[in-house]
PDB file with SEQRES, HELIX, SHEET and CRYST1 records, atoms N, CA, C and O in Angstrom:
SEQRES   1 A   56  UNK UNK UNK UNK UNK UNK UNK UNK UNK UNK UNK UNK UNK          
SEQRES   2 A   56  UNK UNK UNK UNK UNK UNK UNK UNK UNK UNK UNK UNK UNK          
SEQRES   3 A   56  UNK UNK UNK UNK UNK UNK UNK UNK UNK UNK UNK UNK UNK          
SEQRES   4 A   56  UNK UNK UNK UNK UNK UNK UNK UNK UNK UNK UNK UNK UNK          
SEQRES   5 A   56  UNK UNK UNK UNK                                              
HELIX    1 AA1 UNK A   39  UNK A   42  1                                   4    
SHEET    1 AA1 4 UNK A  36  UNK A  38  0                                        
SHEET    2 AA1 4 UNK A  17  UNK A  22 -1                                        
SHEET    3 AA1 4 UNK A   2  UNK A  13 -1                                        
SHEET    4 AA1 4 UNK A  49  UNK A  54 -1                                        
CRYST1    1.000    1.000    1.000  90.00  90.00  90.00 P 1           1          
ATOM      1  N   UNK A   1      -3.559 -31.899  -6.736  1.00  0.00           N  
ATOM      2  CA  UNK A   1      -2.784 -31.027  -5.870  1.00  0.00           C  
ATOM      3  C   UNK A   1      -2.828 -29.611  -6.445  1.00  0.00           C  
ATOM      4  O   UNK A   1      -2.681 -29.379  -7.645  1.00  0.00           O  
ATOM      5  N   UNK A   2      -3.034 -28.697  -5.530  1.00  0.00           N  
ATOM      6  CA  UNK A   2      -2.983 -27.291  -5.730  1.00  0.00           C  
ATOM      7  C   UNK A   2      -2.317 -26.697  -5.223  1.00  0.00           C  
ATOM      8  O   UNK A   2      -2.040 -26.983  -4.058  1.00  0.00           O  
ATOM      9  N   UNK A   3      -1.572 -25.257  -6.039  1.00  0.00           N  
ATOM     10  CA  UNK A   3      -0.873 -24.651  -5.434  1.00  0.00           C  
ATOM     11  C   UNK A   3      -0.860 -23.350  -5.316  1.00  0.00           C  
ATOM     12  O   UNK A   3      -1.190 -22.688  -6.300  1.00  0.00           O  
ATOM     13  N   UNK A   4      -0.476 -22.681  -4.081  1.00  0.00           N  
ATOM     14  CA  UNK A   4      -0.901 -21.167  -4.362  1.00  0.00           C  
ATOM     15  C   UNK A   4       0.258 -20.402  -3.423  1.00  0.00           C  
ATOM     16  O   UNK A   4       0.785 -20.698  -2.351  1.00  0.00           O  
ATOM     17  N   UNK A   5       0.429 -19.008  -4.565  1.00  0.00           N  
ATOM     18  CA  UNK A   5       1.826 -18.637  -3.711  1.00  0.00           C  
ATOM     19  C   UNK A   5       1.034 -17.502  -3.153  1.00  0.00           C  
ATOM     20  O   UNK A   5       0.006 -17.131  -3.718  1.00  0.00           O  
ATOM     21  N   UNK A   6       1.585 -16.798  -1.793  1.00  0.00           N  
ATOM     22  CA  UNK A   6       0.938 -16.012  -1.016  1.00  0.00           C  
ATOM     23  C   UNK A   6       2.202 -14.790  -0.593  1.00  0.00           C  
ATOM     24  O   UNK A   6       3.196 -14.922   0.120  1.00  0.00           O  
ATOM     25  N   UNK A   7       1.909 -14.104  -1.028  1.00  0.00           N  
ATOM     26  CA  UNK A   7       3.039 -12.490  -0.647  1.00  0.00           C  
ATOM     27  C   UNK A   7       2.477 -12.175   0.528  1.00  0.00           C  
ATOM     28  O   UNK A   7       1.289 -12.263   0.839  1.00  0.00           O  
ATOM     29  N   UNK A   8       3.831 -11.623   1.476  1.00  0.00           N  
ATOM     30  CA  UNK A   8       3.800 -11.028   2.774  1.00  0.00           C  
ATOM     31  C   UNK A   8       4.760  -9.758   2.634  1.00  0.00           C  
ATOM     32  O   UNK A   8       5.465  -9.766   1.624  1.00  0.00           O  
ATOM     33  N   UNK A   9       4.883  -8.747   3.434  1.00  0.00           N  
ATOM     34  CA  UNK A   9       5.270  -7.826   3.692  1.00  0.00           C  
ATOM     35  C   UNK A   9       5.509  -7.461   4.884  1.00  0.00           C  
ATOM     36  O   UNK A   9       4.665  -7.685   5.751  1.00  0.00           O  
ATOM     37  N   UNK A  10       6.702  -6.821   5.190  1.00  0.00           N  
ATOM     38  CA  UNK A  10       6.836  -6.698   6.524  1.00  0.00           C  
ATOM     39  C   UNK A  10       5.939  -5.384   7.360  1.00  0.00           C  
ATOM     40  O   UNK A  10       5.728  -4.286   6.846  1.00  0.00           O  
ATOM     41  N   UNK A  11       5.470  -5.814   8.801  1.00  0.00           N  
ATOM     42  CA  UNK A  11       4.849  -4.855   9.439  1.00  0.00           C  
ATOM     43  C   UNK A  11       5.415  -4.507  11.178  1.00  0.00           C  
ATOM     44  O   UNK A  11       5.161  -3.510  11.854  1.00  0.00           O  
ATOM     45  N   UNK A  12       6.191  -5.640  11.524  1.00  0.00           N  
ATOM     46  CA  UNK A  12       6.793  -4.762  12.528  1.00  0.00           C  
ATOM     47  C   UNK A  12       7.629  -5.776  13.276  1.00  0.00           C  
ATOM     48  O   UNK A  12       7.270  -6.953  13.225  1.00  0.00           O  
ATOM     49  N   UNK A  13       8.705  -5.444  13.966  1.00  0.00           N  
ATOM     50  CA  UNK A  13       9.637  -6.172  14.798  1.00  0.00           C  
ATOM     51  C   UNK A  13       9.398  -6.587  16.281  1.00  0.00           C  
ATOM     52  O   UNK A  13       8.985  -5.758  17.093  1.00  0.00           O  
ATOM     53  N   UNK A  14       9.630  -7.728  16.588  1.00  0.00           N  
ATOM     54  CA  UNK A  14       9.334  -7.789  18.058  1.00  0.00           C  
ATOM     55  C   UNK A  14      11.213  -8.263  18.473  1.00  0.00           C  
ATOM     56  O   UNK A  14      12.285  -7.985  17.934  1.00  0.00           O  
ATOM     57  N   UNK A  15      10.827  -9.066  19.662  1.00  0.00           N  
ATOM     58  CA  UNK A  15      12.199  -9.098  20.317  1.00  0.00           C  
ATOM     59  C   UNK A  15      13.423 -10.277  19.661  1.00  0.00           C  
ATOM     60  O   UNK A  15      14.649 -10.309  19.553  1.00  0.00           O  
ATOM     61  N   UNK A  16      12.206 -11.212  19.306  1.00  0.00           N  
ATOM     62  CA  UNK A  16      13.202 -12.797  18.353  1.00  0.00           C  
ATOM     63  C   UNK A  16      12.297 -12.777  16.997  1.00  0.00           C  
ATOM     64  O   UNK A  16      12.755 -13.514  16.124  1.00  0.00           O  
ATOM     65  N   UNK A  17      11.596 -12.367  16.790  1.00  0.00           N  
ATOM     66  CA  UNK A  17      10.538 -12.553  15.164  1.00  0.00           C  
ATOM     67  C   UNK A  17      10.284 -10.926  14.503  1.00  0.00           C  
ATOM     68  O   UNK A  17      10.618  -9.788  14.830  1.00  0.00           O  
ATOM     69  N   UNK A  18       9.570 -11.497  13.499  1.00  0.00           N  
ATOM     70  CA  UNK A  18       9.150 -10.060  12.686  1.00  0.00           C  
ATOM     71  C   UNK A  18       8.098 -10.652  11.715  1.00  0.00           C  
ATOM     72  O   UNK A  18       7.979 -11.531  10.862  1.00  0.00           O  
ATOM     73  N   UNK A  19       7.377  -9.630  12.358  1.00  0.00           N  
ATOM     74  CA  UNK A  19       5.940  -9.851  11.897  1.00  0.00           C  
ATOM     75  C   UNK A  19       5.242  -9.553  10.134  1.00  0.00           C  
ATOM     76  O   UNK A  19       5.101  -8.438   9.632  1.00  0.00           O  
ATOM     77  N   UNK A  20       5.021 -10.413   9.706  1.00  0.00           N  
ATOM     78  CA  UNK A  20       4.301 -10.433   7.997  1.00  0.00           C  
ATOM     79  C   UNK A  20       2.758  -9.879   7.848  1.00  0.00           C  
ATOM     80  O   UNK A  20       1.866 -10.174   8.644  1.00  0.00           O  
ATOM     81  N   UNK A  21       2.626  -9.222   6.964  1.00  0.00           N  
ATOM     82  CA  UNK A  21       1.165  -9.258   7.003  1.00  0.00           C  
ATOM     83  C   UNK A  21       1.312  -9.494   5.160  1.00  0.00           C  
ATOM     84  O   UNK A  21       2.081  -9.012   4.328  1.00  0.00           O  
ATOM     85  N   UNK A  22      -0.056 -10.659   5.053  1.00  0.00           N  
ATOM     86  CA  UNK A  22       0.045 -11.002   3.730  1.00  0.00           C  
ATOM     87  C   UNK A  22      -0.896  -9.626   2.955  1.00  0.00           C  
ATOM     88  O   UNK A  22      -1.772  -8.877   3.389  1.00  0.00           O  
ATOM     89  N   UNK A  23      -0.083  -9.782   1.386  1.00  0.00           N  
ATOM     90  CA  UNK A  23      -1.008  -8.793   0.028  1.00  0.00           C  
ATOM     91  C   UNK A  23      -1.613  -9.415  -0.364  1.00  0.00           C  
ATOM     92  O   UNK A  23      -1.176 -10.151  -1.248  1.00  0.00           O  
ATOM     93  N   UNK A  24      -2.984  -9.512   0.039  1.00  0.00           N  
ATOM     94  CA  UNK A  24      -4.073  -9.836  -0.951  1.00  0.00           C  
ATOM     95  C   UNK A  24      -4.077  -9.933  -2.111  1.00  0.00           C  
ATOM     96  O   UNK A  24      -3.364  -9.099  -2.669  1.00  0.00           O  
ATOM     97  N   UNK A  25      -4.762 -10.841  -2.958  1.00  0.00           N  
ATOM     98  CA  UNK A  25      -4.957 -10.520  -4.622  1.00  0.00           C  
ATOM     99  C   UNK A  25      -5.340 -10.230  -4.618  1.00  0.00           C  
ATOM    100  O   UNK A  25      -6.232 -10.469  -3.804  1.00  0.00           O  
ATOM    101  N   UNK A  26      -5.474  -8.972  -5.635  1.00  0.00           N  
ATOM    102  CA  UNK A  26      -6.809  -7.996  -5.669  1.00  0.00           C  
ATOM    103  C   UNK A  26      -8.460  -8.932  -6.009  1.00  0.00           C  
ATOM    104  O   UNK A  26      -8.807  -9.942  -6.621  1.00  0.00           O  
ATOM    105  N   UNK A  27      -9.268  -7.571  -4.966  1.00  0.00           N  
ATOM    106  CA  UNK A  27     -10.997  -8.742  -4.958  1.00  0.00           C  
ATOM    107  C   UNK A  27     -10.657  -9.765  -4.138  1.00  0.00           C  
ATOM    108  O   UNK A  27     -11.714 -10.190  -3.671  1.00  0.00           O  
ATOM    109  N   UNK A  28      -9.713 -10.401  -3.705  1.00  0.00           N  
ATOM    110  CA  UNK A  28      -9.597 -11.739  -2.912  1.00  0.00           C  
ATOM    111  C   UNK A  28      -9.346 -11.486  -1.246  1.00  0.00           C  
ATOM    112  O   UNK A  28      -8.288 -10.981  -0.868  1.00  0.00           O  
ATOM    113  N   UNK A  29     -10.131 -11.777  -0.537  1.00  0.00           N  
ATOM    114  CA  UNK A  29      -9.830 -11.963   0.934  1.00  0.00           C  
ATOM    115  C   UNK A  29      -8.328 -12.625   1.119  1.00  0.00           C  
ATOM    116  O   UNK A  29      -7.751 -13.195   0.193  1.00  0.00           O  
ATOM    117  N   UNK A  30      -7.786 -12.476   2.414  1.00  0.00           N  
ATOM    118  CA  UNK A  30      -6.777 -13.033   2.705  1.00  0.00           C  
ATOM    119  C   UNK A  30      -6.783 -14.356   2.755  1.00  0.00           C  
ATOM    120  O   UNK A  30      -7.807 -15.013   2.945  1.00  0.00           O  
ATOM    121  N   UNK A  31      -5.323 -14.972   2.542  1.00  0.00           N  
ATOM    122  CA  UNK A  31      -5.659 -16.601   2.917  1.00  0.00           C  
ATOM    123  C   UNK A  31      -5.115 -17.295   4.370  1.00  0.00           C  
ATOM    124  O   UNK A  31      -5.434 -18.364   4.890  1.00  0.00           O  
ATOM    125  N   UNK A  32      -4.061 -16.134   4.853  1.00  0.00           N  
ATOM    126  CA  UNK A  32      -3.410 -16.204   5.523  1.00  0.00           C  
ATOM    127  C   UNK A  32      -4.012 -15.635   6.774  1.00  0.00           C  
ATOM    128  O   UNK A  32      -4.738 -16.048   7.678  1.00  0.00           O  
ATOM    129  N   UNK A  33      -3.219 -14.162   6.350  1.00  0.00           N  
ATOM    130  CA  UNK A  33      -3.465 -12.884   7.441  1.00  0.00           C  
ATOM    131  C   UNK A  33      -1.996 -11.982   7.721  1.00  0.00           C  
ATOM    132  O   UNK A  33      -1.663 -11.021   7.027  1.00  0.00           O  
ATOM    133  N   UNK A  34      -1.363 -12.408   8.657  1.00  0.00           N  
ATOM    134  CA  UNK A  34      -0.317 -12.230   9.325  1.00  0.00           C  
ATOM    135  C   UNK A  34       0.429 -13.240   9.937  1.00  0.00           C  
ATOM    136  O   UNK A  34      -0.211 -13.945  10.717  1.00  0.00           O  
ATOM    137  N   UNK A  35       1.705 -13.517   9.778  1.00  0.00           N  
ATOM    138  CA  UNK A  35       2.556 -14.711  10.313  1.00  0.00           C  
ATOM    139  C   UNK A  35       3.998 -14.311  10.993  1.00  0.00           C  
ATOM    140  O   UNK A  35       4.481 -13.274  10.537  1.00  0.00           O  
ATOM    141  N   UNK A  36       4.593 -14.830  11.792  1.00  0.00           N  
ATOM    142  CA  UNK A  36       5.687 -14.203  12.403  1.00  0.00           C  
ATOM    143  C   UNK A  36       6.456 -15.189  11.982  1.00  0.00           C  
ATOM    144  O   UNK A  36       6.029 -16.339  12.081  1.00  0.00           O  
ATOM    145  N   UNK A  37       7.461 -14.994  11.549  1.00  0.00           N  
ATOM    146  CA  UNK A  37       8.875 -15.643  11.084  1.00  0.00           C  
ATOM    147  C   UNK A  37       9.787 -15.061  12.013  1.00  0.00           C  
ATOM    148  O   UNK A  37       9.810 -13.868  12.315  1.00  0.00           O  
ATOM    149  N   UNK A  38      10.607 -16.034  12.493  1.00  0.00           N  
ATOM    150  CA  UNK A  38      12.443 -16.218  13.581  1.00  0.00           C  
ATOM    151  C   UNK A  38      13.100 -15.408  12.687  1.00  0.00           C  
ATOM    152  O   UNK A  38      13.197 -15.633  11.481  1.00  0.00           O  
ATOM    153  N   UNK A  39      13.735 -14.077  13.523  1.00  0.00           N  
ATOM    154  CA  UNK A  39      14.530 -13.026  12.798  1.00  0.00           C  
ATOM    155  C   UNK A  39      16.170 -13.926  12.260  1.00  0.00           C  
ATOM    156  O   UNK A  39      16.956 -13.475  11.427  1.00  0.00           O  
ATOM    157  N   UNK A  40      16.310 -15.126  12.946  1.00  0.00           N  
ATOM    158  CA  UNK A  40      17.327 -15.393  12.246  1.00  0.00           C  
ATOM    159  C   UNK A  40      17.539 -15.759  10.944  1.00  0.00           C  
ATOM    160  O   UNK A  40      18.504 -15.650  10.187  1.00  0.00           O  
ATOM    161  N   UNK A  41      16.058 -16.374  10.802  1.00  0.00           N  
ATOM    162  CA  UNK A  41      15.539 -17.032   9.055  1.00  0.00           C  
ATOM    163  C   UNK A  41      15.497 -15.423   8.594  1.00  0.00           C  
ATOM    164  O   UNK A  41      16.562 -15.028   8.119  1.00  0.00           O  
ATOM    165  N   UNK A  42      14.489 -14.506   8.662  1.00  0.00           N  
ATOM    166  CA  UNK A  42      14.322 -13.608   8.270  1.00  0.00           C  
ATOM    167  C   UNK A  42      15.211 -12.805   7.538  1.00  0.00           C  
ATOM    168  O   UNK A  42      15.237 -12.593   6.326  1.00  0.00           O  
ATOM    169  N   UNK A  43      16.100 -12.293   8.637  1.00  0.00           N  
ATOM    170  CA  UNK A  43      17.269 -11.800   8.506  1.00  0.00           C  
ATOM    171  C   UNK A  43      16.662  -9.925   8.224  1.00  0.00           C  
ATOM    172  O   UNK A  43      15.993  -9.365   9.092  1.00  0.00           O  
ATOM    173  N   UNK A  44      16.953  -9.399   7.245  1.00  0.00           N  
ATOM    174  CA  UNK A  44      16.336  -7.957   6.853  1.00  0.00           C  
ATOM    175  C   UNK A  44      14.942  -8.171   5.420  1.00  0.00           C  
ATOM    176  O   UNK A  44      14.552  -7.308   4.634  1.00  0.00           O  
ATOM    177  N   UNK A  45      14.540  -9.481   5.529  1.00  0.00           N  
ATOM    178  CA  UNK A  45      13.712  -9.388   4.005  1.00  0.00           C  
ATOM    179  C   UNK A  45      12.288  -8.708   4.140  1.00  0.00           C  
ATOM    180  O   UNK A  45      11.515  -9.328   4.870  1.00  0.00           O  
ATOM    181  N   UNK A  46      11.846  -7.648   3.618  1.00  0.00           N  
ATOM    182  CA  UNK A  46      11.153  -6.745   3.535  1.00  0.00           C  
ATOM    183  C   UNK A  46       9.613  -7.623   2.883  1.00  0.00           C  
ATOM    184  O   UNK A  46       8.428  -7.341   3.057  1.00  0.00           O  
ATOM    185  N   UNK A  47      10.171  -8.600   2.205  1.00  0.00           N  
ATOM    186  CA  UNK A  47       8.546  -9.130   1.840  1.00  0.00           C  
ATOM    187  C   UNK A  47       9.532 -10.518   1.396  1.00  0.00           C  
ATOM    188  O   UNK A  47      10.620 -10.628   0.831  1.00  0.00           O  
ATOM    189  N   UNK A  48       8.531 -11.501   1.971  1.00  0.00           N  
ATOM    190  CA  UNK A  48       8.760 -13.415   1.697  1.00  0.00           C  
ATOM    191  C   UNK A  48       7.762 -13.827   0.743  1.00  0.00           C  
ATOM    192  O   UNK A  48       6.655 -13.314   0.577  1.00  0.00           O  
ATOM    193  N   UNK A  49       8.114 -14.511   0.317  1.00  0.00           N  
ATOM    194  CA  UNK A  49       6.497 -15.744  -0.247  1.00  0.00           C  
ATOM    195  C   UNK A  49       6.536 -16.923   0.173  1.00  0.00           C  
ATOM    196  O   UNK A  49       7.542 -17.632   0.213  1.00  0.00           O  
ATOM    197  N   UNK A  50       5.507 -17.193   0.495  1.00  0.00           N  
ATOM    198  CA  UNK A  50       5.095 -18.488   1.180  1.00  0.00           C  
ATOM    199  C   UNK A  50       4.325 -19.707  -0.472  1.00  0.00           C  
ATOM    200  O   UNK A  50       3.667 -19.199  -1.380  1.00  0.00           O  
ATOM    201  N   UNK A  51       4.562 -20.763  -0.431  1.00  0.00           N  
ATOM    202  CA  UNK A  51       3.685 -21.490  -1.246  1.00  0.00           C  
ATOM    203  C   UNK A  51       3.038 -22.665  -0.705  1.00  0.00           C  
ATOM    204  O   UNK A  51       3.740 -23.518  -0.163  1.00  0.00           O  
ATOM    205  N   UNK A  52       1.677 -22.827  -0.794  1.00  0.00           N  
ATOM    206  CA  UNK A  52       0.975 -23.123   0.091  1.00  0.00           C  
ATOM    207  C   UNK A  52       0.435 -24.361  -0.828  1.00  0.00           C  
ATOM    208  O   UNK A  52      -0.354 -23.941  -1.675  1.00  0.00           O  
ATOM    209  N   UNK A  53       0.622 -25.624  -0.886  1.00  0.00           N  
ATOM    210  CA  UNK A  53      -0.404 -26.784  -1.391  1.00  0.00           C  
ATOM    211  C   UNK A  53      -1.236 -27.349  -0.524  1.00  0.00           C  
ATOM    212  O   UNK A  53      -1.159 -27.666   0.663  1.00  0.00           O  
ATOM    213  N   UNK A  54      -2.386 -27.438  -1.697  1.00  0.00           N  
ATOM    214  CA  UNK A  54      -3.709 -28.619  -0.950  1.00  0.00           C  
ATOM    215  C   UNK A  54      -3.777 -29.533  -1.592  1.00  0.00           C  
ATOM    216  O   UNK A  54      -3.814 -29.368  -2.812  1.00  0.00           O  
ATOM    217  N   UNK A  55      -3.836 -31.285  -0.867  1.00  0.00           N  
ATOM    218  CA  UNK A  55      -3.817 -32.013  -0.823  1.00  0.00           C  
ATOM    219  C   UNK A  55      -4.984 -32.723  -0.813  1.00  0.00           C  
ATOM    220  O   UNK A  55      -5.347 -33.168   0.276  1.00  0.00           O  
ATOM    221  N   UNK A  56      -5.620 -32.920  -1.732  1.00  0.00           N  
ATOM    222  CA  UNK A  56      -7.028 -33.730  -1.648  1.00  0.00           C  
ATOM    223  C   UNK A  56      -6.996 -35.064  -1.683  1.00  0.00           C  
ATOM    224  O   UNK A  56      -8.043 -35.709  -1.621  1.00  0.00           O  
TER     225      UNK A  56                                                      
END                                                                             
């Protein structure tokens, strides 16, 4: 099992969500991209982390 944590940052508000765009590791392509999280989870957080396992 592997695990990998992935930083997002916020990039803009819609009407019920608010939109993430993930920080790259440096040299590393994205793994993600961009993800929209429910402003009620959200709330005002300016950057989330996500942790992501693979399951072989």
């Amino acid at each position: 099992m592997s695990d990998n944590k992935v930083i997002f940052e916020f990039e803009k508000q819609n009407k019920n969500s608010i939109r993430y765009k993930e920080v790259p590791e440096d040299g590393m392509p994205p793994v993600i991209g961009s993800i929209y999280v429910q402003k009620w989870f959200a709330g005002n957080s300016k950057n989330i982390e996500i942790t992501i396992s693979k399951k072989d």
